[in-house]
N, C-alpha and C positions, 0 to 999 in steps of 0.2 A: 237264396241259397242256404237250405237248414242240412247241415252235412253231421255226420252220427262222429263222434269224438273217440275213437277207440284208442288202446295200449292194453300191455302185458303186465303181470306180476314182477317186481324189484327193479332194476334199474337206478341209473342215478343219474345229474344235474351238474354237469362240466362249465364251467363258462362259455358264453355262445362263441364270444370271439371271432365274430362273423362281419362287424359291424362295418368294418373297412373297404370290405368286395362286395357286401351282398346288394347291395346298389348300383355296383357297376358294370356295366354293361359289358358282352363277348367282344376281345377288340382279335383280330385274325392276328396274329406273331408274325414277324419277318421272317419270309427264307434262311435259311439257314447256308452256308458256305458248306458242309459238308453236315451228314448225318450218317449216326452209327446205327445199325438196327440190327437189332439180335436175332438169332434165331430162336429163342427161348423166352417168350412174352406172356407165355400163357400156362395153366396148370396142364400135365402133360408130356408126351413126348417129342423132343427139340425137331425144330424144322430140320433139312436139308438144305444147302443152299444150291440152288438151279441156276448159279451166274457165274464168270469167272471173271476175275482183274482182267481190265479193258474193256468192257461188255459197256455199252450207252445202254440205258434203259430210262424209260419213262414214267409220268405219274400214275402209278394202282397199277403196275410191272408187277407180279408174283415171281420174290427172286428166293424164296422162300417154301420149300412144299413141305406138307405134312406127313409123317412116318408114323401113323397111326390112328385111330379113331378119335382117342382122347388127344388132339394136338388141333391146329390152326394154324393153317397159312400164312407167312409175310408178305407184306408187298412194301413197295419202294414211296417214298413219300416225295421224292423233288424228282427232276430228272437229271442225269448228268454219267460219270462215269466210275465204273466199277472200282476203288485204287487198292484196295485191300482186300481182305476176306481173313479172319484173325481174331483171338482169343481178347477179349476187349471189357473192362469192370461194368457190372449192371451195378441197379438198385438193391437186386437182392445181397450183395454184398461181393460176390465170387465175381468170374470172370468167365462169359460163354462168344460162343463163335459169333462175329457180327459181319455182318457185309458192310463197306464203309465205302461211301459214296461221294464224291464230288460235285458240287452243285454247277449245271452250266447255267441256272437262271432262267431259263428257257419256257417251264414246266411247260413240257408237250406232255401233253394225256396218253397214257396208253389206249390202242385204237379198239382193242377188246373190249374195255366194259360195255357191258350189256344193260340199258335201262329196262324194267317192266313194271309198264306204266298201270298196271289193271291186274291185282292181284286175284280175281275175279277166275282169273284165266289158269291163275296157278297153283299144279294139286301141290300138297303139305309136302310130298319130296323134292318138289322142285323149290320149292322155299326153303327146305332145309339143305339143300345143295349150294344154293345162293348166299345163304349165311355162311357154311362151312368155307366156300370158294373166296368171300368177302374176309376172311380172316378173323369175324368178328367173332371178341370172346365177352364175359362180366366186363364191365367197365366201372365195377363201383371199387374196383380195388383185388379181387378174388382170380379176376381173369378167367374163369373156368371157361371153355369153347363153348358156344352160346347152342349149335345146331346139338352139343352131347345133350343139354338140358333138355331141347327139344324132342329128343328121343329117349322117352322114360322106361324102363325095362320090360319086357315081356309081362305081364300079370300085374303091372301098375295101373290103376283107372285114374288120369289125372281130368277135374271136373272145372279146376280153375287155374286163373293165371294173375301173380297178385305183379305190378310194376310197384318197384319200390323209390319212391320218392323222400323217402324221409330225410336222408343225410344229416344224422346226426350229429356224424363225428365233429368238431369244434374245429373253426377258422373256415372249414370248405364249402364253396358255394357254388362247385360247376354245374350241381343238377340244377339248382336253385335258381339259377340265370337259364339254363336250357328253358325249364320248364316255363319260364316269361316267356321269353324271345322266342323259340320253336314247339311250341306245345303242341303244334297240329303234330311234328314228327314225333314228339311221344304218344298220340294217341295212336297214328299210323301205325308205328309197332306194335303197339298191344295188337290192334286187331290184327296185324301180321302173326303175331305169336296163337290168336287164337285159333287163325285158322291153319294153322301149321299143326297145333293139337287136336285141333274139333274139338271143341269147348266154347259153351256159350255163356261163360261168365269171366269177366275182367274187373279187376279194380287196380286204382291208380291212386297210392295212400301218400300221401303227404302231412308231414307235423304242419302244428294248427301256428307255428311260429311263422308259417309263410304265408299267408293268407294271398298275399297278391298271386304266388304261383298256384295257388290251388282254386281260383279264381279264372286264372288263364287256361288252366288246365280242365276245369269247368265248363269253362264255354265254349272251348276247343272239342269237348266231348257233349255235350249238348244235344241229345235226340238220337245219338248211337245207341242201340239195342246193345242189353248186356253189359255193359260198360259203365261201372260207378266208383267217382271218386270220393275217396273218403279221408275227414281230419284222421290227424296221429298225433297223440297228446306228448307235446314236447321232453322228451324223454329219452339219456341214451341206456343203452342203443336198440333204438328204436327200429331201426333199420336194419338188424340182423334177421335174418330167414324164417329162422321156429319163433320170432317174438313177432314177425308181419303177421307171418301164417296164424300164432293165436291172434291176434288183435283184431285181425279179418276177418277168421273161420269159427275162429275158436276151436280148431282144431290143433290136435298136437302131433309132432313127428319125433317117433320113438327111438330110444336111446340109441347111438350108432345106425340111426334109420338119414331119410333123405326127404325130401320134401315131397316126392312123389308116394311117398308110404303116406303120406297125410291127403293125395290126391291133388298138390299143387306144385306148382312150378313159379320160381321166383324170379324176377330181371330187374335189372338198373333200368330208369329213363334212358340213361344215356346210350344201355344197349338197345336199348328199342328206336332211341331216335337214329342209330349208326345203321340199324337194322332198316329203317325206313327208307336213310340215302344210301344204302345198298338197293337196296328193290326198287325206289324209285328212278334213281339214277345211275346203278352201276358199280357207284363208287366203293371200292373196298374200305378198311378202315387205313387209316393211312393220318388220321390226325383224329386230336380231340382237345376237350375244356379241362385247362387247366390251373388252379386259383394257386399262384403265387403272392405270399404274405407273411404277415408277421412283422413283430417289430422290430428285427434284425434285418428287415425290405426298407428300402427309402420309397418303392411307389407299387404300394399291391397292386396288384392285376388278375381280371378272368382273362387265360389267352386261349385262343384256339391254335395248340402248338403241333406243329408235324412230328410224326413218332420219328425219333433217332434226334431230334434237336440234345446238345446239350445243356442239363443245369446251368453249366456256367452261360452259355447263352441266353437262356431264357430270364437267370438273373440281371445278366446287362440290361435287357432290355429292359428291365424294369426299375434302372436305376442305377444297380449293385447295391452290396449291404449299405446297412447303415451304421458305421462301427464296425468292433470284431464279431463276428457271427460265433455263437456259442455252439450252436447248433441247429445244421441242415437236416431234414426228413423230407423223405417222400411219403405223401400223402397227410395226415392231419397225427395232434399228439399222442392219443388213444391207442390207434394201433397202426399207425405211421412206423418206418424204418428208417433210423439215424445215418444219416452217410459221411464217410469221410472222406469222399474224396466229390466237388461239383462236376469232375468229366466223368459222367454216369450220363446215358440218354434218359429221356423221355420213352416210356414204350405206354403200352396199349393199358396198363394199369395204374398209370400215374393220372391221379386225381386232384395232385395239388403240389407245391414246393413250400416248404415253410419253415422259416428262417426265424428263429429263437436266440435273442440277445445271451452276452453271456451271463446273464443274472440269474433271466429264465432257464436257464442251459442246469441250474448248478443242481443234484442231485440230493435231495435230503440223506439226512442219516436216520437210518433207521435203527427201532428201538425193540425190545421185547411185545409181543404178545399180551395184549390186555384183555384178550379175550372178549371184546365187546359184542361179537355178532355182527357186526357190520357188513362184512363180506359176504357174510351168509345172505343177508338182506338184500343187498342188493342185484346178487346174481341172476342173472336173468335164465341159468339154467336150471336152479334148484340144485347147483353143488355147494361142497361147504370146502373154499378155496385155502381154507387158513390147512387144514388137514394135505391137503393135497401137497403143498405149500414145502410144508414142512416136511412130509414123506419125502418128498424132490431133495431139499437141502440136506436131508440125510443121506442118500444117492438108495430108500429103498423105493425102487421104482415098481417092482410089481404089486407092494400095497397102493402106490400112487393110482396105477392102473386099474385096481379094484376099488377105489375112488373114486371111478367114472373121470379121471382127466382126460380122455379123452374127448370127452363131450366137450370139455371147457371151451369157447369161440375164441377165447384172446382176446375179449373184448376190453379188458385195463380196469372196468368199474372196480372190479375190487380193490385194487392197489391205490384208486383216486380216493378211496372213499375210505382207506384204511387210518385211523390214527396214527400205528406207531409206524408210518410209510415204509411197512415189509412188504420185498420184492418178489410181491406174491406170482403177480403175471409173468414175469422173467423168470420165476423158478418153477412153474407148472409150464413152458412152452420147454423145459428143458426137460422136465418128466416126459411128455410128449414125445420129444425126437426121439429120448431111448426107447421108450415102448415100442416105438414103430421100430425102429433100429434091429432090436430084437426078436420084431415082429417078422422083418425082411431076413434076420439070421436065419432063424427057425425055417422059415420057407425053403430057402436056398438048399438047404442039408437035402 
């Protein structure tokens, strides 16, 4: 196995801090006594809910429809009964409508889902109706609805499709254990995804720090036409979209463009393998991998936890803290979201829980400007973050703008990598929101 080592321009080198999970194995999480689930999982416009208090409903039940293109479906992850319907805190910080459910332990399946066992049989609409009806969105964190990707605009020619295995961000290892244990279902997808596009080219990138997944992943793919995987030279973040697409294509996708302006379409493993046990068996998404850790955990864990579980459950079961927890995040340190409150669910974008001592927790102080260039170095978009930075901190937003922050991903390298620890990435995400802010005034008028 001589596999080609690619990566992008800047980037930088986090601690792996993997070392705890990425050995251990998917264990399934305990039902849960009740689960909350939002109507708002995904990038887009919020579900409907098609249930009312008292309603039984079942496992992969859609008590959730979509009011829009850009939106995604919910469905029910235990079965039991309806007790609320009510304004309830997510991860993202706010508070949206959740259907809240009673577990009766039972999990009777909904008698609907539909397996199709011979994609062979199914044209690209009928697969992308299966995804859309499946609920299934990104699962690397991004959530975007998986069937929108699928549908690239009028006058886009997409030639490829890259699955993203990197997972760079630090402490997280849900792909990293898929991609061992169910690698056939990451391959499944991809060629699901290709033939949903017509496209006969696939790859399946993996950092070169995983060897045994990109081995598994190897041999799982072994003799499929079209389909190559390839090293990703340990690197964050390796895993963001225009830095696959150059590492793969060598292609680039243009400023405020999309990945379809470059001719490709990017997915998680994990979308592809949710995408597999949709088409193969039916099942909507309704659970997923989740690495709880950190050293504020008494006992990390990969779970496979059902969406609406909460935090605080998922914490039990894996112990509870260790100590006082300085600090809770959903998903990893980089560009994970701090919570403050553990009754938040799990939904369809939580990729991890990660529980930071109060040491870890404490917040440098930052200092002046040395002007070193570092930020600039290591950007993986070619902006120059310290300018933006500061335009932000001044509140002049429309030079920040002409600074191209919007491009910026939020990827955090710059601020890891800054000396004097200026709050570069929390002050260009706050350029951003006004831009857009002002973006949606202007419209409205």
């Amino acid at each position: 196995m001589n596999l080609k080592i690619l990566t992008f321009k800047g980037g930088t080198h986090p601690p792996h801090s993997k070392t705890s999970t990425e050995g251990l194995s998917i264990v399934k999480s305990r039902s849960p006594e009740t689960v909350v689930i939002p109507m708002v999982q995904h990038i887009g416009a919020p579900c409907e809910p098609i249930v009312q208090v008292g309603d039984m409903v079942t496992v992969g039940q859609k008590i959730g429809e979509a009011k829009g293109f850009v939106s995604a479906p919910v469905h029910t992850s235990i079965s039991g009964e309806v007790i609320a319907i009510e304004p309830r805190l997510t991860t993202g910080g706010g508070t949206v409508p959740c259907v809240i459910i009673k577990n009766d332990m039972q999990d009777t399946f909904y008698e609907g889902l539909i397996p199709y066992p011979d994609i062979n049989k199914l044209t690209s609409q009928d697969i992308l109706s299966i995804i859309k009806e499946s609920g299934i969105v990104g699962m690397g964190g991004a959530a975007f609805p998986t069937h929108v990707k699928l549908s690239p605009p009028p006058g886009k020619v997409v030639d490829t499709v890259i699955l993203n295995g990197a997972e760079c961000e630090p402490y997280l290892t849900p792909d990293h254990r898929l991609m061992i244990e169910r690698p056939e279902d990451v391959v499944y997808g991809l060629m699901i995804f290709m033939k949903a596009l017509n496209v006969k080219k696939g790859f399946i990138a993996i950092e070169n720090n995983k060897p045994d997944a990109i081995k598994s992943v190897y041999d799982a793919a072994r003799g499929i036409d079209g389909i190559e995987v390839v090293g990703l030279k340990t690197k964050y973040p390796q895993g963001a979209e225009k830095q696959l697409i150059d590492a793969c294509t060598g292609r680039e996708v243009p400023s405020g463009g999309l990945p379809a302006d470059a001719g490709v379409v990017v997915n998680n493993v994990g979308t592809a393998a949710a995408v597999a046990n949709a088409v193969k068996k039916g099942m909507p998404l309704i659970e997923r991998i989740v690495t709880v850790t950190g050293n504020g955990l008494k006992n990390p864990q990969n779970l496979s936890v059902r969406i609406g579980t909460s935090f605080k459950d998922v914490i039990d079961e894996c112990g509870g803290f260790n100590g006082i927890p300085g600090k809770v995040i959903a998903g990893g340190p980089m560009m994970g979201i701090a919570q403050y409150s553990v009754d938040v669910p799990v939904i369809k974008g939580t990729s991890g829980i990660l529980i930071l001592t109060e040491e870890e927790a404490k917040l440098p102080e930052y200092s002046n400007c040395i002007r070193c260039g570092k930020c600039v170095e290591v950007c993986p978009i070619k902006l120059m973050p310290v300018n933006i930075s500061n335009y932000a901190l001044l509140d002049k937003f429309d030079q920040a703008e002409t600074a191209n922050a919007l491009d910026c991903i939020e990827c955090g390298a710059c601020s890891f990598i800054c000396p004097a620890k200026r709050p570069l990435v929390d002050s260009i995400r706050v350029a951003k929101r006004e831009i857009l802010a002002k973006r949606r005034k202007t419209q409205s008028k």
